[in-house]
N, C-alpha and C positions, 0 to 999 in steps of 0.2 A: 590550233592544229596539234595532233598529236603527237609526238619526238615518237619518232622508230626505233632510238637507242635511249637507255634508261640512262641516267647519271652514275648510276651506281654501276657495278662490275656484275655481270647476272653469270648463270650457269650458262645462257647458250653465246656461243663464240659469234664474236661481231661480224668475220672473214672467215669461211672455213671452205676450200679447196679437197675434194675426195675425190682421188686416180682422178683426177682432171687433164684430159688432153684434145688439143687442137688442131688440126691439119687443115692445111690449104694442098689440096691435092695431093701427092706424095711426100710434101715435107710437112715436119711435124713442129708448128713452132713453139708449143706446149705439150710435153710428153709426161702424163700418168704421175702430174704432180698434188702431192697429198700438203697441207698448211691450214693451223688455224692461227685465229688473234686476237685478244681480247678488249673489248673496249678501254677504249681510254689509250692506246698503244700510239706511236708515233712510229711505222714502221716503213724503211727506207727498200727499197727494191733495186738492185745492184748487179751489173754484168754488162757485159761488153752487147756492141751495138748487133740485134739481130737476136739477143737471147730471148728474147720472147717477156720482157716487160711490159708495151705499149699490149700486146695480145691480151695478157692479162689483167689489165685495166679494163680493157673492153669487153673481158666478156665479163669482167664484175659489176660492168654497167647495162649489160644485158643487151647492145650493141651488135657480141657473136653469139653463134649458137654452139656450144660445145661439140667435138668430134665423140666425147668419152667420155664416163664421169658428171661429177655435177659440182657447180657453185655456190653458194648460201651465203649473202648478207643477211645477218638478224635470226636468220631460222626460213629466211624467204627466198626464190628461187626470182633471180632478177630479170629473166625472161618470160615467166608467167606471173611475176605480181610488180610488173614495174612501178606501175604509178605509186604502189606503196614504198618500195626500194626506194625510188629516186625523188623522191618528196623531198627528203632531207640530206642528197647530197649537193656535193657543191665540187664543183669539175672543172679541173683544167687539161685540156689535149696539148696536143703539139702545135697544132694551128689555131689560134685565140680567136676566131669567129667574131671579130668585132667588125665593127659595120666603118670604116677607113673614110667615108665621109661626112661623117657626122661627127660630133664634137662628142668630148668624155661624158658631159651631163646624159647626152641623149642613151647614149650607150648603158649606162649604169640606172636610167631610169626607164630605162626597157625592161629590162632584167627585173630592176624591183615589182614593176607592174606586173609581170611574169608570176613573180614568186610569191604575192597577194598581199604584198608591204601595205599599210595603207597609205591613201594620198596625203593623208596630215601628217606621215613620218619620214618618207621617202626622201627629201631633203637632208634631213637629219642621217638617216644612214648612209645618205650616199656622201655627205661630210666626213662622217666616222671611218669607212673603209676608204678612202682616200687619205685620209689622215694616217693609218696604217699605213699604206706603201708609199709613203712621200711625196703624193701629188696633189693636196690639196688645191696648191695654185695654179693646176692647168686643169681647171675645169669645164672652160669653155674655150677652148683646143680643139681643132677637128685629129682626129686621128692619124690622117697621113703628113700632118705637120709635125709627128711626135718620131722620136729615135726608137729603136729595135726593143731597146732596153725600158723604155718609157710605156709601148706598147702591153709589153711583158706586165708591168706593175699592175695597170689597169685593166686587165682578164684575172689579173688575182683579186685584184680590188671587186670587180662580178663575183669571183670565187665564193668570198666570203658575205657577201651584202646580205644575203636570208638567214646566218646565222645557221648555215649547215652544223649537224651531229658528225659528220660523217663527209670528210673530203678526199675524194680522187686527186692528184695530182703529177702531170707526166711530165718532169725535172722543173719546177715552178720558178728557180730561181737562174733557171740557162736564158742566158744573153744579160742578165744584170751587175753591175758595178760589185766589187764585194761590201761596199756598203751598206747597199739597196738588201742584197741578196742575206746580210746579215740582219737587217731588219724586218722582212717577213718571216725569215723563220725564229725570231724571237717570238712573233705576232703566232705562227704556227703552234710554239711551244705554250704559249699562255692561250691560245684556245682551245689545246686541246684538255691543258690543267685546270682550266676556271671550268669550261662547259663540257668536259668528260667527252670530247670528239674527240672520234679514231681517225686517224692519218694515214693515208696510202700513198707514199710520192716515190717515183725513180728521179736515181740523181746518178749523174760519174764522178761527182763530187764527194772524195771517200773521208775528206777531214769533216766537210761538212755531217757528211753518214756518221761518223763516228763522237761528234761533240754533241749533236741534239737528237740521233734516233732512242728507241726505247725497243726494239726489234728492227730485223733486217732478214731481208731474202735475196739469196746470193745466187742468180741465176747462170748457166752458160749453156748453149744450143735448145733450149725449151726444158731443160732438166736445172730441179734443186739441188745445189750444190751444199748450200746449207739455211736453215729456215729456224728461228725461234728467238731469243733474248739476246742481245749484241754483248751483255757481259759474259754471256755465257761462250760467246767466241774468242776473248783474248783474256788474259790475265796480267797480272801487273809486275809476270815477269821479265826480265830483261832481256834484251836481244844485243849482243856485239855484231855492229859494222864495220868493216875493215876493207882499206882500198890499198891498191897497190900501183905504184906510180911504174913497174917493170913489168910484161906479159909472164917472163918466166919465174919471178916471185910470187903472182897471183898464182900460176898453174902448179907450183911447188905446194904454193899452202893449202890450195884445194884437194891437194890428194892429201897432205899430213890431216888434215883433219875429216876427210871420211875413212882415212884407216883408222883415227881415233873414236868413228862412230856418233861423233858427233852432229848434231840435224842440221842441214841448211836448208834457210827462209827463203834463200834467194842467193844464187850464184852466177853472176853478169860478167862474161869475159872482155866485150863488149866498152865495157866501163871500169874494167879491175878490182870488182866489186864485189861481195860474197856476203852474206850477212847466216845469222847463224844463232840458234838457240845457245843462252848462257847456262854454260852445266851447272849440274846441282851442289855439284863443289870446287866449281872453279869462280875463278875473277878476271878479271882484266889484267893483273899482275901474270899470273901465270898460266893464262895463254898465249902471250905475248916471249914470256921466256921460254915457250913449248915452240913456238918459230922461229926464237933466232938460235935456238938449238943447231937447228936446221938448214939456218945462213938466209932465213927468209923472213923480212923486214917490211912492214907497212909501213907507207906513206900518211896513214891516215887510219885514227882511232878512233869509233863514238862505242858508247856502252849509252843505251836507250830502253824506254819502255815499247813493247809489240803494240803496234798501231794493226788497223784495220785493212791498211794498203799492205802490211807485212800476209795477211792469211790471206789476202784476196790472191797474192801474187802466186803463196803456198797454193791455195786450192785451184787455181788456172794452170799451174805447171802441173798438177798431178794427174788435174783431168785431164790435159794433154797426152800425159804418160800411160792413163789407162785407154788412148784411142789409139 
């Protein structure tokens, strides 16, 4: 069979989104969003529940039909060449579609039959991806004797069994152990680096997002908030966090330091909590004596590097501020 995605990196984009928008009657859960992606990418899909992730999945599986705009996996439109599109992915939804009375063998050797494994190999791969998400030894298991989490493994363990170019996935590792959960996505990372497949998963898991994505798209109400390389959204400069154990210390220092013009990440009164770009010529020495100037004293100091929950928070408060 022929791979849909080459191994190597080609000129046309694996994912590429043009003014693509969605509506279900009057609301719009995808609106006039433009994104491409390159093979080989490992890209994490990111935003609060309702922004229009799980939409997105769907109509790149050719599932919806767009309101506006068009979709392209490969150079192909996944609504008129599906059987070609979805040859070579490999899909997890929300609802894992596995059949709850029957045992994991049955289940995993459905699938291979499905996806034209032959009968002399099918044993063997359904050993291998089991062996991946930790279940080898409940192989002959019915389904509904298995926990939430256990369920979960084994629709990944289907995910992977054809040796997809090319996996859909909608938050793959929600309801599993962090152990479990750090185990397929190591398995995610080495299939995408050994066999040159491109990865599509929503996660609200943002340390997760930020240790192993390679791109990220930052959704909120069907609009991109930000779309392309995940270095290219933080830097490895530093952020001070400062708490305040007094309401009226916290609220004193929040105005010294926007009269000082200084940026805040994130300013929680809530939690006496304020976090804040470190200037380009200050430190932690003297910002700290720019406060007690002032007679205003933290309870609590960090100087940290800007994580990805730092700009998610930034870009959800601002797009609140321009609604």
């Amino acid at each position: 069979m022929k791979r849909l995605l080459a191994k190597k990196e080609s000129d046309t984009p694996t994912i590429k989104f043009d003014h693509l928008t969605k509506r279900f009657g009057n609301v719009a859960a995808l609106e006039n969003i433009s994104a491409t992606f390159k093979s080989g990418d490992l890209i994490a899909c990111i935003g609060p529940n309702g922004a229009g992730k799980t939409t997105m999945i769907r109509l790149m599986l050719g599932l919806l039909r767009p309101s506006e705009g068009t979709v392209r996996i490969c150079g192909q439109d996944p609504l008129s060449n599906a059987d070609k599109c979805c040859q070579n992915f490999g899909v997890l939804m929300e609802h894992h579609g596995l059949y709850e009375k029957c045992p994991v063998w049955f289940n995993l050797e459905l699938y291979a039959r499905l996806y034209g494994i032959p009968k002399n190999k099918r044993s063997q791969r359904i050993d291998e991806v089991l062996d991946i998400v930790g279940m080898k030894d409940w192989l002959n298991y019915r389904l509904d004797k298995l926990s939430k989490g256990m369920k979960q493994r084994i629709a990944l363990a289907r995910t992977f069994i054809h040796k997809p170019s090319f996996l859909l996935l909608d938050e793959p590792t929600a309801g599993l152990d962090p152990e479990s959960g750090s185990l397929v996505l190591s398995q995610l990372i080495k299939l995408g680096k050994q066999k040159g497949a491109t990865i599509f998963y929503t996660s609200h898991n943002l340390d997760e997002v930020q240790r192993v994505s390679s791109s990220i798209v930052i959704l909120r109400q069907g609009s991109i908030l930000y779309s392309g390389d995940i270095k290219n959204l933080y830097t490895s400069k530093k952020i001070f966090r400062i708490i305040f154990g007094e309401l009226r210390d916290y609220q004193n220092a929040h105005a010294i330091l926007k009269q000082k013009n200084l940026e805040l990440i994130l300013s929680d009164s809530d939690n006496l909590e304020i976090r804040l770009n470190s200037p380009e010529d200050g430190d932690e020495r003297s910002l700290l004596q720019m406060l007690a100037r002032q007679d205003v004293f933290p309870t609590r100091f960090e100087l940290k590097k800007k994580s990805i929950l730092d700009y998610y928070l930034k870009l959800m408060e601002e797009s609140n501020e321009e609604n």
